[in-house]
N, C-alpha and C positions, 0 to 999 in steps of 0.2 A: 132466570138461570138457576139452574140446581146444585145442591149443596156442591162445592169440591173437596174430594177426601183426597188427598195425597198418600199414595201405597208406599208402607212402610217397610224397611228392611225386608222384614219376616215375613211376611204377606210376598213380596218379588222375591222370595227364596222358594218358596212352598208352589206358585205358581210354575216357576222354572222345572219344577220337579213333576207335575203331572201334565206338561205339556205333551209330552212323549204319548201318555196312554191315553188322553182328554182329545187330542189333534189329531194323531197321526192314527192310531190304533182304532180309532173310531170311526173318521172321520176320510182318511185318506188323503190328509194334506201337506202328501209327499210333492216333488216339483213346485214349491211355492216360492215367491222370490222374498228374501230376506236382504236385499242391497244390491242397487244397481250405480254405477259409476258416475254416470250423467245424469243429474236428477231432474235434468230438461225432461228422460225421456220415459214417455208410459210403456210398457212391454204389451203385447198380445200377442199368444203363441198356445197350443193345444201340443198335447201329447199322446202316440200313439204309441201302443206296448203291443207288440206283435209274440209274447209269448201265448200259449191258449190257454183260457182260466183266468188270467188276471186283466185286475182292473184297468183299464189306460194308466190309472193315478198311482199303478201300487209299486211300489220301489225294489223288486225282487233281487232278493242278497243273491250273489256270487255270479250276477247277471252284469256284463260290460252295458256302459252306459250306450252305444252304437246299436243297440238294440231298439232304445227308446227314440222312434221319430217325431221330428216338429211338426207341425200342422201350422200352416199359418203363415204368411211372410211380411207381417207389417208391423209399425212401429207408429207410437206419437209423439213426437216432439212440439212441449208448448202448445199440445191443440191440434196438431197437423196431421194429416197421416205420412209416413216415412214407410217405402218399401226396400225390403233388404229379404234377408235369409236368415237364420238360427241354424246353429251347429252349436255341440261341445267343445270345449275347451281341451279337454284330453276324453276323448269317446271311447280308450280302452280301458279308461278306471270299471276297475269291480266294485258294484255296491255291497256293504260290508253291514252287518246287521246295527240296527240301534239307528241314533240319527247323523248323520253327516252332513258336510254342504260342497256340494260340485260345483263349478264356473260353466254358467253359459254364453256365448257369444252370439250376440245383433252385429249383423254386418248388411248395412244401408248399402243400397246401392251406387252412392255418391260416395261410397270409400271409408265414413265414419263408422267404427265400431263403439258398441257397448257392449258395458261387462258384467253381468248378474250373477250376484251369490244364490245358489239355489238350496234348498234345505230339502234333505232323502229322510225317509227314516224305512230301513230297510228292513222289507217284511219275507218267512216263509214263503216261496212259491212251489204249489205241487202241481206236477203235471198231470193232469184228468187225464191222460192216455198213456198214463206208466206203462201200465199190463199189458196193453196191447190192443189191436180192437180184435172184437170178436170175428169170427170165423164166417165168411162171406157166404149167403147162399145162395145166391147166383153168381156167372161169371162175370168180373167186374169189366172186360172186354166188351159186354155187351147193355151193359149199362147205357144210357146215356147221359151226360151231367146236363143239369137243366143252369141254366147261370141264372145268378144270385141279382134279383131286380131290387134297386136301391131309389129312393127320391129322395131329391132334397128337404131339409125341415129344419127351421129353426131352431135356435138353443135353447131357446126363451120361451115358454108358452103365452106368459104375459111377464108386468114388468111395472114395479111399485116402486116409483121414484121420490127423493127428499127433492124441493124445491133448488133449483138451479145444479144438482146433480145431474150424472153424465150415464150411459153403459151404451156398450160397443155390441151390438148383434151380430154373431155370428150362425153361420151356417153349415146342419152337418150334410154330406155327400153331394159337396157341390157338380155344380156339372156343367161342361163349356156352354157360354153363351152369356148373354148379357142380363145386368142387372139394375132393376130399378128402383129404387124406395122412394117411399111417398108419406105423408103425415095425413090423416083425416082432421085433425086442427092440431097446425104450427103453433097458434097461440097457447095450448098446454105442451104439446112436446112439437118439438120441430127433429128431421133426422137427414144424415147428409145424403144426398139422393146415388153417392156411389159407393158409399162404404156400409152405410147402416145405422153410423156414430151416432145415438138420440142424446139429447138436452132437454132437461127438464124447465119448461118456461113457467105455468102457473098450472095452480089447481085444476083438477080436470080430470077428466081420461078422454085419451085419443088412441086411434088403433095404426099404425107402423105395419106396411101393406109394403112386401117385396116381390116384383112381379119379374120373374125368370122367363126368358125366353130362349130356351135351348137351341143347338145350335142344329141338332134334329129338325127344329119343328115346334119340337112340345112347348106348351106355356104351363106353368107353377106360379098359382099366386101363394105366396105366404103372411099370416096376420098374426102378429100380436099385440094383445092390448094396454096400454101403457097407461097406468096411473099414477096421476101426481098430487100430494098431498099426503099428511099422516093420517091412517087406519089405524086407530085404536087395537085392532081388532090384530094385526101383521106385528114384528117384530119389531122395537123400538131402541135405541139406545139411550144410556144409563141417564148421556147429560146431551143436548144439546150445544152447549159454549160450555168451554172452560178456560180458564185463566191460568196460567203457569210461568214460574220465574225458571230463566233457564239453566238448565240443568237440574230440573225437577221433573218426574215423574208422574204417568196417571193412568190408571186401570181404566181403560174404558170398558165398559160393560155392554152385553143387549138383554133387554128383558122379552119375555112373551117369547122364547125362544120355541123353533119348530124342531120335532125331530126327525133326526137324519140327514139336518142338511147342514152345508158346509158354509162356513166364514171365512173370509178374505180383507184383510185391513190392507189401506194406500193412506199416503200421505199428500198432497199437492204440493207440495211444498218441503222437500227432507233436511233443506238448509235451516230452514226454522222447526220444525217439528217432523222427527220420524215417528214411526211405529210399527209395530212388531205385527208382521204380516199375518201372524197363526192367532195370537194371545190379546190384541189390542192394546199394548202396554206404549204409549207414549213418552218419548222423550221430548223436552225441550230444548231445544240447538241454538237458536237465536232469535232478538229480538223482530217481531213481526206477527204478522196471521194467515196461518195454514188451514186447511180444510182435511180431516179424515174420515175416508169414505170406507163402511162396512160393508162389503157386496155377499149377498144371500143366494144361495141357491137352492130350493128348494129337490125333496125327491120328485114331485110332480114337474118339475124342470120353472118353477114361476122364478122368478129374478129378482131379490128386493136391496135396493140401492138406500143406505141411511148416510148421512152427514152430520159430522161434529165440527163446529169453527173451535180452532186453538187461538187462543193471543198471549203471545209470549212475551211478558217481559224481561227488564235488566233485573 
């Protein structure tokens, strides 16, 4: 087990301070959930920004949130998959510059809502087509549009998991028809064969094989490869275990960091220990042991899943 420093006043003052230009400004980790209601449940949801120029993730001030669609309709409860829907809570709020936090709403199909704090930090949006476009020369009558061919592809290229960690694959430009996942060996990762959800069982690499069969006709195999076990080499975090009385505090850290890519903290547990979905700042809630997971995402789209055990004492 590695030293534990417990973050002092001035050190969580100075952090709060360059989360804005360190998270957001860089990073784009607008739409991140900062508190969900039911801490049974895991969220999974994508955002689509149908302005043109900006990023899916980018928060554009003076834009109503009914702009920004879900992507996604599923939820976990306890390990399970839950299908429902995502909507805002007020969809005509204006994003207003700097950072904010909007409510979004899970609504299960069996009638249960949840309710997630979300965190914006509202960025400049300029329209690439201010001016106007240029001057057509030919007649656009006679044009023909050619339509826009899309396949499906994974999110994940591959996918470097801590021992007995979790990540949920998803899929972009999906397409009607059925879906299958497969494990080349369960014994390092196993993955549920209708949703994607991989678990990390032992050391190893196996490859996660989703075989689409459109409703056309067409077949799409998709592969990514899934390694289990710590790479030296891949980003690591600061401690492995740490020990905390509750109501104390702890910077988690990752070293060996990559650039450009984006961090995501969860807690399994937020009655015993939350943490700060942008910053990795842990609190301690109550006595027990939580797990918090650092999810990576890579520019080359690779996925690296790290886990710290907390044990919180009285």
């Amino acid at each position: 087990m590695k030293n534990i420093k417990l973050i002092s006043i001035i050190s969580l003052l100075i952090s709060i301070i360059i989360i804005p230009i360190h998270v957001f400004a860089q990073e784009h980790k607008s739409f991140t959930i900062e508190s969900i209601s039911n801490s049974d449940y895991e969220l999974s949801f994508g955002i689509l920004n149908n302005l043109p120029g900006a990023d899916d993730y980018d928060a554009c001030t003076g834009k109503e949130l009914n702009r920004y669609i879900f992507r996604g309709g599923k939820a976990y409860k306890d390990g399970v998959i839950v299908y429902g829907q995502y909507e805002w809570e007020n969809p005509d709020y204006v994003i207003k510059d700097g950072e904010q936090t909007v409510t979004m709403l899970f609504k299960s199909d069996s009638g249960e809502i949840v309710k997630a704090e979300l965190v914006l930090y509202g960025v400049k949006w300029e329209n690439p087509y201010a001016d106007g476009p240029s001057e057509p020369t030919t007649d656009p009558a006679t044009v023909e549009e050619q339509p826009t061919i899309t396949k499906p592809s994974l999110t994940a290229s591959s996918i470097a998991l801590d021992k007995s960690s979790t990540y949920d694959i998803n899929i972009n430009d999906k397409v009607s028809g059925t879906y299958a996942w497969t494990s080349s060996n369960p014994k390092v990762a196993k993955v549920n064969s209708k949703n994607g959800f991989v678990t990390a069982v032992s050391d190893g690499t196996a490859k996660i094989t989703c075989k689409i069969t459109a409703s056309d006709g067409q077949v799409y195999t998709l592969v990514s490869t899934v390694t289990v076990g710590v790479d030296d080499n891949l980003p690591i975090l600061t401690d492995d275990v740490i020990d905390l009385n509750a109501g104390n505090q702890y910077d988690l850290g990752v070293e060996n960091q990559i650039a450009g890519s984006k961090y995501r903290y969860r807690s399994s547990n937020r009655s015993i220990a939350t943490v700060n979905v942008a910053n990795g700042i842990i609190t301690a809630k109550g006595v027990g042991k939580a797990n918090v997971y650092c999810t990576i995402t890579t520019p080359d789209k690779q996925v690296i899943v790290l886990k710290c055990e907390v044990n919180v004492n009285k």
